[in-house]
C-alpha positions in Angstrom: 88.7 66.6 170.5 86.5 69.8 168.6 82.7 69.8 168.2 82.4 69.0 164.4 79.3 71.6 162.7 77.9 71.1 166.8 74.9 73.7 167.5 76.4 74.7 170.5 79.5 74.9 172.2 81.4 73.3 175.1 81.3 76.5 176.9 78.1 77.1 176.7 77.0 73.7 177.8 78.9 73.8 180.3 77.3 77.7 181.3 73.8 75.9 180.7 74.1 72.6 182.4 76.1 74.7 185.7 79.1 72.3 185.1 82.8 73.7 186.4 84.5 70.7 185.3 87.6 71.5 183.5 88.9 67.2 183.2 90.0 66.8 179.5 88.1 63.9 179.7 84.9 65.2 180.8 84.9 67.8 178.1 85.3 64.8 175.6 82.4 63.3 176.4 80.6 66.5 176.9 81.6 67.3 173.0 80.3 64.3 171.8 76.7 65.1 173.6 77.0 68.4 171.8 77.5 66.3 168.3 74.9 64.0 169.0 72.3 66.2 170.4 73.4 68.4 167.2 72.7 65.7 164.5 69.4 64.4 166.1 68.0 68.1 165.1 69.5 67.5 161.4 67.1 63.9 161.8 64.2 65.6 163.0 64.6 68.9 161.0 65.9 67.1 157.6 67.8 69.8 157.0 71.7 71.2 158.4 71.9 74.5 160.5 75.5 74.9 159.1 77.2 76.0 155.4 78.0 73.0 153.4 79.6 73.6 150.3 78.6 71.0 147.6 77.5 70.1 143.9 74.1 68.1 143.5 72.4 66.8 140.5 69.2 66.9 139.4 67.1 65.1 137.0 65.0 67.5 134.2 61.9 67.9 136.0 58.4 66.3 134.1 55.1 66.7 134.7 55.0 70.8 134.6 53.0 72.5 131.8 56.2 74.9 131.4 58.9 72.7 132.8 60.4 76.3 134.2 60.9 75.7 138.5 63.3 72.6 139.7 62.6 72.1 143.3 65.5 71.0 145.9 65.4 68.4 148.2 67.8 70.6 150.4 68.1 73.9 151.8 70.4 76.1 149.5 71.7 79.3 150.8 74.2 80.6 147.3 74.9 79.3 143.9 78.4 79.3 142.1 77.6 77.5 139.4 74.4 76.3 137.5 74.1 74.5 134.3 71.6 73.0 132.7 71.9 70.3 129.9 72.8 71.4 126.7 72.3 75.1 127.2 75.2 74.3 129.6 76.5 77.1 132.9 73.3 79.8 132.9 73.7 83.2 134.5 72.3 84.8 137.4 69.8 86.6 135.1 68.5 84.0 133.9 66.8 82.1 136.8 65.5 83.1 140.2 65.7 81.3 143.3 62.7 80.6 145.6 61.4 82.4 147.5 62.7 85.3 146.9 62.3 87.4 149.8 63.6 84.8 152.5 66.2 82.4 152.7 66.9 79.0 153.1 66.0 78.5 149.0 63.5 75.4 148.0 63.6 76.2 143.9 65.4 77.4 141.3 62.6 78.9 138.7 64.1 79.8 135.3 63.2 83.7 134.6 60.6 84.1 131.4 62.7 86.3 130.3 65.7 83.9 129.8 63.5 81.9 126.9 65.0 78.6 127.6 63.3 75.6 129.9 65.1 72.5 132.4 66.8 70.6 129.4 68.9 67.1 129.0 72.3 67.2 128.0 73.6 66.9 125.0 73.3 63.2 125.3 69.5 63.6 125.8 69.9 62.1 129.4 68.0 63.7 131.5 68.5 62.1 134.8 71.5 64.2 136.4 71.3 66.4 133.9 71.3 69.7 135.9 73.7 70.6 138.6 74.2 72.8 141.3 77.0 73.9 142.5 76.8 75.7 145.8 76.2 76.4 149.4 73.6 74.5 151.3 72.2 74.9 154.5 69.3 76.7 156.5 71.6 79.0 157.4 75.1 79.1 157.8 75.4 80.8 161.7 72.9 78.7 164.3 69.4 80.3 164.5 69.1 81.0 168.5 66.7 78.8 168.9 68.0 75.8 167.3 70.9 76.3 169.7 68.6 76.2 172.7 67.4 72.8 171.4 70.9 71.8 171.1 71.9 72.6 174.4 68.4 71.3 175.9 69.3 67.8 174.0 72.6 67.3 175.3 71.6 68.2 178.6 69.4 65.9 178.3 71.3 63.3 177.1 74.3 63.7 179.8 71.4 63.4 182.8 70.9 60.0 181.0 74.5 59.0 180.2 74.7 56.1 182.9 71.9 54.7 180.8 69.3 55.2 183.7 65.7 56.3 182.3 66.9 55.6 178.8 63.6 54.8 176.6 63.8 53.2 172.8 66.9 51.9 171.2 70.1 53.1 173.2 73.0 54.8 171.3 77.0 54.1 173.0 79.4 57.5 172.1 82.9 56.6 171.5 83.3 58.0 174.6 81.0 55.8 176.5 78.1 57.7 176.8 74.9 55.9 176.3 72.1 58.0 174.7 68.2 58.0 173.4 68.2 59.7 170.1 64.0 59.3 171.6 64.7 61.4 174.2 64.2 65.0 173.3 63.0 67.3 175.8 59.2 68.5 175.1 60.7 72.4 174.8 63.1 71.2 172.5 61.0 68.7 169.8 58.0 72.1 169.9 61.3 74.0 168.5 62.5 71.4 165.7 59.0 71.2 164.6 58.7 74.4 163.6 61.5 73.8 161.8 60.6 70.7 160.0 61.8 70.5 156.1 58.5 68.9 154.4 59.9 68.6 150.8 
């Protein structure tokens, strides 16, 4: 088995936990602590520490006195292709993405300059009417300390894999592990606040 978009590896679980085990079967199990520990942050966070290369729609945003920024409701990191309605694929010169001076992007502000506002199609539908193609993510390496948190999780989790101490609703690995999604270490849940996505 391979960790699947896990934010950390085997190895270094292993290094952090002080495990020399080298049983095929351990490190099964061991990789599916790593993938659970690693989608618990994406819960907490709302948002993936990993590239994910998709196309989203979005409906013409209302309620804006120039109808000129479309906010996300995910992290985007690049932009292949945008279009919007009947104007149809716009350019990188004609919109900026927010902010600008850090990444991940929350908003997609259409430039003065460009003249034109978030449109329906040609249909005049305007729910789906703008799509992103792209990258989307927080980041696409693991921050350092999202992969503490990850390897504090999982230790975590295999301390509690015989189901002992286990608070809340248990979860059962295909490998037999029984986890807490509850039970994340104090130093860990301080980290994946900061990191919290509020949109």
């Amino acid at each position: 088995m391979a960790i699947t978009n896990g934010y950390c590896s085997l190895t270094e679980l292993k290094a952090y936990a002080t495990i020399s085990t080298t049983d095929a079967t351990d490190d099964g199990a061991l990789e599916d602590l790593v993938e659970a520990a690693s989608r618990v942050i994406d819960d907490v966070t709302r948002r993936t520490f990993y590239a994910r290369t998709e196309t989203k729609y979005y409906n013409v945003p209302s309620g804006q006195a120039n109808n000129k920024i479309l906010y996300l409701d995910d992290d985007l990191l690049t932009v292949t292709t945008l279009t919007n309605g009947s104007y149809g694929t716009l350019t990188s010169a004609q919109y900026w993405l927010l902010p600008r001076n850090a990444t991940a992007k929350w908003a997609v502000e259409l430039r003065p300059s460009s003249g034109i506002t978030w449109t329906s199609d040609t249909a005049g539908d305007s729910q789906g009417a703008i799509t992103i193609a792209g990258t989307w993510g927080y980041s696409s390496t693991t921050p350092d300390d999202i992969k503490q948190a990850c390897l504090m999780i999982a230790r975590s989790y295999m301390f509690k894999r015989d189901g002992q101490s286990v608070e809340g609703i248990a979860q059962v690995t295909g490998a037999g592990m029984v986890i807490s999604p509850a039970d994340i270490p104090r130093e860990a849940a301080i980290i994946l606040n900061s990191y919290r996505r509020l949109l």
